[in-house]
Wavefront OBJ file of the C-alpha trace (Angstrom):
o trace
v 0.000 0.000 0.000
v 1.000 3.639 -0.490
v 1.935 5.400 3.007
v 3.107 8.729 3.916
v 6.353 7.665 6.329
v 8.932 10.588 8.553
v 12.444 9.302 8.816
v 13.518 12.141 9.948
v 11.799 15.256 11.886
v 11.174 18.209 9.869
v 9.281 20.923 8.313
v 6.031 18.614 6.053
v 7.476 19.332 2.659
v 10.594 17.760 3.232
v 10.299 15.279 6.130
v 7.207 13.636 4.684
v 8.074 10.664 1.481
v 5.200 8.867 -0.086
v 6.016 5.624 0.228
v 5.269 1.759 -0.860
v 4.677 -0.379 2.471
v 3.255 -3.828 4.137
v -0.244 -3.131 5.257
v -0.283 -3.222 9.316
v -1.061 -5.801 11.127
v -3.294 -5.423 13.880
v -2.059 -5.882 17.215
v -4.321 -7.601 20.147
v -7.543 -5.476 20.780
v -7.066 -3.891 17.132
v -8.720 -4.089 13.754
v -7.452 -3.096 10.091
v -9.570 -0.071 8.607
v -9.920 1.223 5.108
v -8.720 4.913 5.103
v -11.662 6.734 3.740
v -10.574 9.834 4.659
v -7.923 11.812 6.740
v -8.519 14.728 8.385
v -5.234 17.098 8.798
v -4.650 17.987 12.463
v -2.937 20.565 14.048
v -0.770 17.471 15.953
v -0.042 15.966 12.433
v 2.397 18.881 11.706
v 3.900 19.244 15.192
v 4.498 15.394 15.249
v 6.473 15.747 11.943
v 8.370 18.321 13.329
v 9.277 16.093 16.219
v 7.732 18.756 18.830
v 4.793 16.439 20.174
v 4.204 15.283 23.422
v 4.219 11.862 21.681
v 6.876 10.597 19.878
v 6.207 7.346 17.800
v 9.263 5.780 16.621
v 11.062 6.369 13.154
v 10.051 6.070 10.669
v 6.097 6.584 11.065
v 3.398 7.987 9.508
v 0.707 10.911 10.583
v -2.478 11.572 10.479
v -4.403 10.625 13.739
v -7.719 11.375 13.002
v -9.860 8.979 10.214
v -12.832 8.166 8.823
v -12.210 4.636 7.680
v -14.048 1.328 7.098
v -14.170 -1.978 9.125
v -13.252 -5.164 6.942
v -16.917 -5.960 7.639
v -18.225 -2.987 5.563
v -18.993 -0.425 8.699
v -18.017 3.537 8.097
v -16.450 4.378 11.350
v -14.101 7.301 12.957
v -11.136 6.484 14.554
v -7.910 7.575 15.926
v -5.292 5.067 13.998
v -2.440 3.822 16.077
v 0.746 5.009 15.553
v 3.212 4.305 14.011
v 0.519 3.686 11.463
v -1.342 6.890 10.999
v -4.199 7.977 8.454
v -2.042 9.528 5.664
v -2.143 6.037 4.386
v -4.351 3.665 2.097
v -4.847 1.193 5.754
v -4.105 1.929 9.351
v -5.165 -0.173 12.403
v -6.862 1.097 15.285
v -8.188 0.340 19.104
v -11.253 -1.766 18.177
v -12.823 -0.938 21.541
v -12.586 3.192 20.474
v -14.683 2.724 16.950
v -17.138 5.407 16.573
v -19.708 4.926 14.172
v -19.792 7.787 11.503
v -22.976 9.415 11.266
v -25.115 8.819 8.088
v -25.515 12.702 8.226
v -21.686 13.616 6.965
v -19.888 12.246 3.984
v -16.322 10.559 4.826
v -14.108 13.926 4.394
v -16.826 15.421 6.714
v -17.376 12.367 8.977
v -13.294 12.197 9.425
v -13.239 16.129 10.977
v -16.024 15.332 13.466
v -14.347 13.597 16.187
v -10.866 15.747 17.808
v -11.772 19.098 17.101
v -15.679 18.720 17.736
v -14.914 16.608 20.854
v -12.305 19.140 21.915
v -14.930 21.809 21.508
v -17.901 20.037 23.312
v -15.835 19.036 26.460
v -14.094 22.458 26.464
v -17.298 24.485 25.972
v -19.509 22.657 28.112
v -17.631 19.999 30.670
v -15.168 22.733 31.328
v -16.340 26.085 30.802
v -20.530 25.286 31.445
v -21.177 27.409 28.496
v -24.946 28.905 29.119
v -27.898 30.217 26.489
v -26.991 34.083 26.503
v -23.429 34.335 27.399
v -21.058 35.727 24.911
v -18.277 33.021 23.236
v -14.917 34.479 22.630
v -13.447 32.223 19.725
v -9.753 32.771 18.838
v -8.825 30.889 15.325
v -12.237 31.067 14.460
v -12.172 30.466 10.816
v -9.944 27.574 11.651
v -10.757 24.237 11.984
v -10.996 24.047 15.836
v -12.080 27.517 15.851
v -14.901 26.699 13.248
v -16.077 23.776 15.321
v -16.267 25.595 18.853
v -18.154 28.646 16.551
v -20.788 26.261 15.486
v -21.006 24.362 19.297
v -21.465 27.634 20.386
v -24.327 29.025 18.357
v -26.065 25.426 19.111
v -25.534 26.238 22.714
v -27.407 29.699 22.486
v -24.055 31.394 22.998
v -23.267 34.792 20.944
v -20.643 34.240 19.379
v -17.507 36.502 18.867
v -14.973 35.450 16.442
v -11.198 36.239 16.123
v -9.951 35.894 12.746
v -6.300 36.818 11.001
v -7.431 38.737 7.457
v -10.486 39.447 5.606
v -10.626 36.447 3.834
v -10.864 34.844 7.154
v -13.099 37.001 8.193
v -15.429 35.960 5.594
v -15.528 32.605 6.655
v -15.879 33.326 10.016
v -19.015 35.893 9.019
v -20.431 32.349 6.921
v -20.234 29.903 10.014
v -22.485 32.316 11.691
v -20.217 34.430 14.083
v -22.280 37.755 15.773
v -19.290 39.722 14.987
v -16.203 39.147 13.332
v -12.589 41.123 14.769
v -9.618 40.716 12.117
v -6.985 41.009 14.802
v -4.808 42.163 11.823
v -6.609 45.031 12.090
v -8.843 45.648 15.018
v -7.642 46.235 19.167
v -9.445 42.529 19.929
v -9.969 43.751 23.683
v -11.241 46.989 22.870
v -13.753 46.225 20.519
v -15.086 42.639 22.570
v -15.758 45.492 25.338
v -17.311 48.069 22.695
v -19.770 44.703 21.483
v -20.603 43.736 25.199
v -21.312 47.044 26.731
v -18.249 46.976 28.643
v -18.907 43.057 30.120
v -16.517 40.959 28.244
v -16.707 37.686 27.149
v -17.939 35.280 29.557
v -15.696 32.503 27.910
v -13.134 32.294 25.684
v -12.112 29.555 23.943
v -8.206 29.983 22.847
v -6.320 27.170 20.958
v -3.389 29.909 20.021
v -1.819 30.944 23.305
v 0.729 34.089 22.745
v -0.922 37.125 21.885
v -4.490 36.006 21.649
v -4.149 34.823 25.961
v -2.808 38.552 26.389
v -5.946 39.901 24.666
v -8.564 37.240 26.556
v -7.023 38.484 30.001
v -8.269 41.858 29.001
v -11.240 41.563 27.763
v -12.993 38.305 29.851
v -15.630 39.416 32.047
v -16.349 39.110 35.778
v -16.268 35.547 36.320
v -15.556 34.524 33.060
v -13.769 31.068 32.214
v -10.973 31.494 29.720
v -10.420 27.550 28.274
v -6.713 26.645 27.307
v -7.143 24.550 24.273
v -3.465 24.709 22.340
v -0.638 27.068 21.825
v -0.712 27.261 17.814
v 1.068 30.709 17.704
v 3.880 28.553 19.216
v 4.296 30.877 22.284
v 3.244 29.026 25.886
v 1.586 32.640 27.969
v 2.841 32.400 31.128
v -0.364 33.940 32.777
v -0.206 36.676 36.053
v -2.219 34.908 38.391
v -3.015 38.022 40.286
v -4.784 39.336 37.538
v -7.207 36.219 37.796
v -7.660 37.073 41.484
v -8.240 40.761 40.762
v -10.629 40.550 37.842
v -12.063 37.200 39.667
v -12.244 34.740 36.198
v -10.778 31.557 35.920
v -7.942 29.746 33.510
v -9.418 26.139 32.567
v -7.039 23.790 30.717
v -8.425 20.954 28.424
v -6.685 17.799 27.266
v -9.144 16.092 25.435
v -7.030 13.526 24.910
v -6.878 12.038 28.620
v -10.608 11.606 28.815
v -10.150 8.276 26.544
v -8.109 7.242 29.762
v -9.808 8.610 32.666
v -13.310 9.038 31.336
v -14.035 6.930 27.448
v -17.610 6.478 28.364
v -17.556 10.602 28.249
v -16.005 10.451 25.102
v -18.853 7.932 23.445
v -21.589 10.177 25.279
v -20.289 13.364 23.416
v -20.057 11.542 19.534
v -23.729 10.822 20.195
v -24.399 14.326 21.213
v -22.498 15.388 18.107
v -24.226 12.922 16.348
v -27.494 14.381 17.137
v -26.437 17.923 16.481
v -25.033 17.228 12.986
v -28.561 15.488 11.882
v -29.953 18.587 12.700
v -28.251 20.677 11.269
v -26.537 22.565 13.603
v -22.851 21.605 13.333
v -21.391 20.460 9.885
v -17.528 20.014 9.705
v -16.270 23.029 7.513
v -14.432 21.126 5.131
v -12.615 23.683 2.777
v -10.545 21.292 0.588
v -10.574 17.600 -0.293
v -7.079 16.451 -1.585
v -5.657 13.372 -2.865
v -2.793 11.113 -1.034
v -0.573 12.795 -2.897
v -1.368 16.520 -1.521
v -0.923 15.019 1.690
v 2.635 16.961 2.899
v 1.273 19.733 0.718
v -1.811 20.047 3.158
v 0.003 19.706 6.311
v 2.440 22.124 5.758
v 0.029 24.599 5.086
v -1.873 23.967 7.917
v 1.122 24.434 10.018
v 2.135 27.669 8.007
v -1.713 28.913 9.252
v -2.807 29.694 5.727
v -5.502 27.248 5.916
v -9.342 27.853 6.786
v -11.918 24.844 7.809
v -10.708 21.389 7.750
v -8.267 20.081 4.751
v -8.889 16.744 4.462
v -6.812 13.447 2.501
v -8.588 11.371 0.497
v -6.665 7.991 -0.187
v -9.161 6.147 -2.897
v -8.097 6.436 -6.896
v -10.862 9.010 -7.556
v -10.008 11.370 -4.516
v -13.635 11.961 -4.183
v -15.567 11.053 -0.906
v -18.557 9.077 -1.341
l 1 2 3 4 5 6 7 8 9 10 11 12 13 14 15 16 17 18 19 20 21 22 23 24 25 26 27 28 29 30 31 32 33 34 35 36 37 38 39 40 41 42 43 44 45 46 47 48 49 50 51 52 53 54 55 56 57 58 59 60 61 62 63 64 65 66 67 68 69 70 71 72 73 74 75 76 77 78 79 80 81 82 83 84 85 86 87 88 89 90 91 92 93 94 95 96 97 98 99 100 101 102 103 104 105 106 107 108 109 110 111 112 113 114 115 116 117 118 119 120 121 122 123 124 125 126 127 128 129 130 131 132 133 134 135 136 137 138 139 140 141 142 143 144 145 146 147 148 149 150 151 152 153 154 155 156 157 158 159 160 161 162 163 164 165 166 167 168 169 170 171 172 173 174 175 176 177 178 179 180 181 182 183 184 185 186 187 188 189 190 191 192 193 194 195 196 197 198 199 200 201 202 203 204 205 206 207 208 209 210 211 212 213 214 215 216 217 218 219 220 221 222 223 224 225 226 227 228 229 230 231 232 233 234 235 236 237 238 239 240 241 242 243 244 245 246 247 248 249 250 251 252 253 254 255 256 257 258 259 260 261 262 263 264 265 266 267 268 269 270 271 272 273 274 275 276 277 278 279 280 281 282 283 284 285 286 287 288 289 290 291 292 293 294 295 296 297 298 299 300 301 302 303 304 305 306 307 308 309 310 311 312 313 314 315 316 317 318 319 320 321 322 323 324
């Protein structure tokens, strides 16, 4: 089969080869999936730059979010297990983690439901207890985390404010529904989420960028507010004055979605079904901006980690490069 492999850490372009392999072989507890389709995480490019948490051994290939299908003809999402990631015709997976992919979204769709939607629903609600009425700060909101949390939020009742870098971001952000759109490019974010809210603030924020965009939320999150730590995609970790917490009296909330398949996977299977429902409805619909072949694979994760990208780019292994 053809697989995307790293031998070496590096920028996407040049660390990632396209590559004839074996098919895995699935280990105890695992099955062999189809790739359908791939979604193209955030993770994907840190992990071929050798600055994730997790290091799988060389040489490996990304992609850790799929929709795939079972060798007994079931659509499913899954995380694949690495080494054997979802750039890649097969992967092979945690049987007992299978999610069933709703009938609602089409693979490339169904494959950017699960980590950012997830990551959304358990930081929105578990954490932050998101209410009907209060007013969402998103940062990255054209993105696809950003777009996720934007569209969680509006089902939740929330108005939404969305931070965005340019105008054609901007428009996107303005499409998925955002009450008003701040091109930080531009605009003072702080100044003009006080200007929107009467002088409140946000009563969450939701901030997968870190850097800059934590400075901003400090300023601008209102009396009790809940500021959720979701990533650090600007690259720079905030090192946050906890005085200023105690003064203003909000609180910093971090969320590692990733621990609730250890501490809490019966969470995990109770949010895909909430998801589920929401995306029959309607409400939330991965923002899937391009569908690219295997081949566009390093292509698409190197943008993504140059932050050029809006929505969800998404691999699409088959011979057609078309999801069904």
């Amino acid at each position: 089969m053809q697989a995307w492999r790293v031998h070496t850490p590096g920028e996407p372009r040049e660390a990632m080869r396209l590559e004839e392999v074996p098919e895995p072989v699935p280990g105890e507890g695992e099955v062999r999936l189809r790739v359908l389709a791939a979604n193209v995480n955030f993770p994907d490019a840190l992990l071929v730059r050798g600055q994730y948490q997790i290091k799988p051994p060389l040489p490996f290939t990304p992609g850790v979010e799929i929709c795939g299908e079972t060798e007994d003809g079931r659509r499913v999402i899954a995380n694949p297990s690495l080494p054997h990631g979802g750039f890649a015709e097969y992967v092979t997976a945690p049987a007992r983690a299978l999610l069933p992919a709703p009938d609602t979204l089409d693979d490339a769709e169904a494959a950017a439901l699960h980590i950012g939607y997830q990551t959304g629903w358990f930081g929105l609600h578990r954490r932050a207890g998101l209410r009907a009425g209060e007013t969402l700060l998103v940062h990255a909101a054209a993105g696809g985390v950003g777009s996720a949390a934007v569209q969680l939020g509006k089902a939740a009742g929330a108005t939404v404010v969305g931070v965005v870098g340019g105008k054609d971001k901007a428009r996107t952000a303005e499409e998925l529904g955002c009450d008003l759109v701040i091109d930080r490019t531009a605009e003072d974010i702080a100044a003009r989420v006080k200007e929107f809210t009467a002088g409140r603030g946000a009563d969450v924020v939701y901030d997968p960028v870190g850097g800059d965009a934590y400075t901003a939320s400090a300023k601008c999150v209102a009396f009790e507010g809940r500021i959720v730590v979701v990533g650090f995609a600007s690259g720079t970790v905030p090192a946050p004055a906890l005085n200023h917490a105690l003064v203003k009296n909000y609180s910093v909330l971090g969320l590692h979605w990733g621990l609730y398949a250890a501490k809490d996977p019966a969470a995990i299977l109770a949010c895909h079904t909430e998801l589920t429902r929401l995306a029959a409805e309607g409400a939330v619909k991965p923002l899937v901006s391009e569908r690219v072949p295997l081949a566009g694979a390093a292509d698409a994760v190197q943008r993504l980690a140059d932050g050029t990208t809006t929505g969800r780019l998404v691999v699409l292994p088959g011979p057609d490069g078309a999801a069904r």
